[in-house]
C-alpha positions in Angstrom: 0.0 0.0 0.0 0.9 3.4 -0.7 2.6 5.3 2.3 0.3 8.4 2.4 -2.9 5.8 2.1 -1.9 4.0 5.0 -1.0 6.8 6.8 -4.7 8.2 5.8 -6.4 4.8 7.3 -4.2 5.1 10.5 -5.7 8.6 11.4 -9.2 7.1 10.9 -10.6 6.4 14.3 -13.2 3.3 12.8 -10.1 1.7 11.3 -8.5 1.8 14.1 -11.4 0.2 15.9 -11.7 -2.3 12.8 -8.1 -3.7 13.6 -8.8 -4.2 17.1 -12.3 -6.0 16.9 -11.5 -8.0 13.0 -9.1 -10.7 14.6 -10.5 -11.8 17.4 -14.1 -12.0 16.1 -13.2 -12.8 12.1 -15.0 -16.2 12.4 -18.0 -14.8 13.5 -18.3 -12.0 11.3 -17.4 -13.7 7.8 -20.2 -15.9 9.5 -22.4 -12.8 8.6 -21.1 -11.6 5.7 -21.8 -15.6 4.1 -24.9 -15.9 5.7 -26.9 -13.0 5.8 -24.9 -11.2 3.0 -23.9 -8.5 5.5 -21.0 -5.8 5.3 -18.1 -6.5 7.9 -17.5 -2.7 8.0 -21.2 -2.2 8.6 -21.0 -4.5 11.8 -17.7 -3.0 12.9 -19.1 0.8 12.3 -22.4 -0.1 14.5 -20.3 -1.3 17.4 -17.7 1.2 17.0 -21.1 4.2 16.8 -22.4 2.5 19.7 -19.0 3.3 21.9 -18.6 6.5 20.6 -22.1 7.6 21.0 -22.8 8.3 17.4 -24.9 7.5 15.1 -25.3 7.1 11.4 -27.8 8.2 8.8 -31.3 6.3 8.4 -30.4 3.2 5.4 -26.6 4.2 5.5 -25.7 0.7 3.9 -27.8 1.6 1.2 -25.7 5.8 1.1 -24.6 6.3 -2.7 -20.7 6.7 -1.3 -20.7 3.0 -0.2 -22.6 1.6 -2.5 -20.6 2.1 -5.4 -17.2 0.3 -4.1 -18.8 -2.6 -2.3 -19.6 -4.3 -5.7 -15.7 -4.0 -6.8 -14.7 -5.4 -2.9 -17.2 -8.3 -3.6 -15.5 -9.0 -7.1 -12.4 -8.5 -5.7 -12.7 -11.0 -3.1 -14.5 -13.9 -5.5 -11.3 -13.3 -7.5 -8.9 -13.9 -5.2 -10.6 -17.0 -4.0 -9.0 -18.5 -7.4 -5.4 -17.4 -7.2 -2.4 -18.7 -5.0 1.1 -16.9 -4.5 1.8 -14.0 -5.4 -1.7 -13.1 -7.6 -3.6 -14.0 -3.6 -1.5 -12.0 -1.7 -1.5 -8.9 -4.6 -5.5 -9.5 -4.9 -5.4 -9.1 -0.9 -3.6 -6.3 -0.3 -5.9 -4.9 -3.5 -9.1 -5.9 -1.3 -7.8 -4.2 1.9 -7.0 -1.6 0.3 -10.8 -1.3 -1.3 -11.7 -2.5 2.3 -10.3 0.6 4.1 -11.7 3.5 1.3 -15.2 1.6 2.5 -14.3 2.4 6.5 -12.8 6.0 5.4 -16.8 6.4 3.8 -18.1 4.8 6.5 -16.3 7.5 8.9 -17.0 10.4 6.9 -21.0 9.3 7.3 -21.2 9.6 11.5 -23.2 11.9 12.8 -24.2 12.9 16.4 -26.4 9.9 18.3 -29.9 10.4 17.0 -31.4 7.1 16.5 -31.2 5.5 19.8 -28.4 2.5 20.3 -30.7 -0.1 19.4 -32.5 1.2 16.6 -28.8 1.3 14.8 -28.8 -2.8 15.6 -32.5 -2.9 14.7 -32.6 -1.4 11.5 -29.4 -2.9 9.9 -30.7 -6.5 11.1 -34.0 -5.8 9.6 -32.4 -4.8 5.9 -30.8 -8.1 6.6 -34.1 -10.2 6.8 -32.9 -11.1 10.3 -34.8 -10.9 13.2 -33.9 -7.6 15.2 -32.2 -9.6 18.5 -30.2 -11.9 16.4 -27.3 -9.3 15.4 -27.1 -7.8 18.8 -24.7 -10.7 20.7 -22.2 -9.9 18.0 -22.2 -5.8 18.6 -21.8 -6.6 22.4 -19.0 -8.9 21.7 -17.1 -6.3 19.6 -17.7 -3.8 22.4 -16.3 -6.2 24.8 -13.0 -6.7 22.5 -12.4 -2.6 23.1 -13.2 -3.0 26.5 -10.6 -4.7 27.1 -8.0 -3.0 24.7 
C-alpha cells in the first residue's frame, strides 16, 4: 500500500477500531457476511457508533458513497478466491485496500447519536431479513474486545 494511504487509514478512528475487533471475532463476522450477506464494516461501524455515541444516517448501507465500491470489494474477493502466491497476496492487499476506502466512507457518514443505540442494531438486522435480536450478541461482543483493549 501506498505510504500516504496507509497513513490516511491510521488517522481514521473506525479503522483503528476495525483492527482491534477484525481478529478476534473474524469467524463470526465472515459468519455474517456468508450468511446474511452483510457488510463487515457495517458490523464494525455499528459497534464502533455504539461506543462513541454516534450514530449514522437512516439506510446508510444503502448511502450512494458506499454503495458504489462494495460491488468492486465483492469482485475482488471472488477473485482472489482462485489465485495462489503471489496473484492471492497482490489481490489481498488490492481488497484491503478497497476494504479501508469503505471504512474511510463509512467514517465520513457519522453523525451525532440520534437514532437511539438499538434502533442502529434494529434497523441494519432488519435490511438483513434477520430478526432484530439476532445481530445484537455480535455488537456486544465487539464492544467487549475494546473494553478490554
Amino acid at each position: 500500500m501506498g505510504q500516504e494511504f496507509t497513513n490516511a487509514l491510521q488517522q481514521t478512528p473506525l479503522w483503528r477500531f476495525a483492527n482491534r475487533v477484525y481478529l478476534p471475532n473474524k469467524i463470526a463476522l465472515l459468519a455474517w457476511q456468508d450468511d446474511y450477506a452483510a457488510q463487515v464494516n457495517d458490523i464494525i461501524a455499528i459497534a464502533f457508533a455504539l461506543q462513541q455515541g454516534l450514530s449514522l444516517p437512516a439506510c446508510w448501507w444503502q448511502d450512494d458513497s458506499v454503495t458504489h465500491l462494495r460491488p468492486l470489494i465483492g469482485r475482488v474477493r471472488h477473485y482472489r478466491t482462485g489465485l495462489d502466491g503471489a496473484l492471492k497476496r497482490n489481490a489481498l492487499t488490492f481488497e484491503l485496500m478497497l476494504e479501508g476506502l469503505d471504512i474511510q466512507l463509512l467514517q465520513a457518514l457519522f453523525v451525532d447519536a440520534e437514532l437511539g443505540s438499538g434502533d442502529l442494531v434494529e434497523h441494519y438486522a432488519l435490511s438483513l431479513g434477520v430478526k432484530k435480536g439476532a445481530l445484537a450478541p455480535l455488537i456486544q461482543t465487539l464492544l467487549r474486545v475494546t473494553d478490554s483493549t
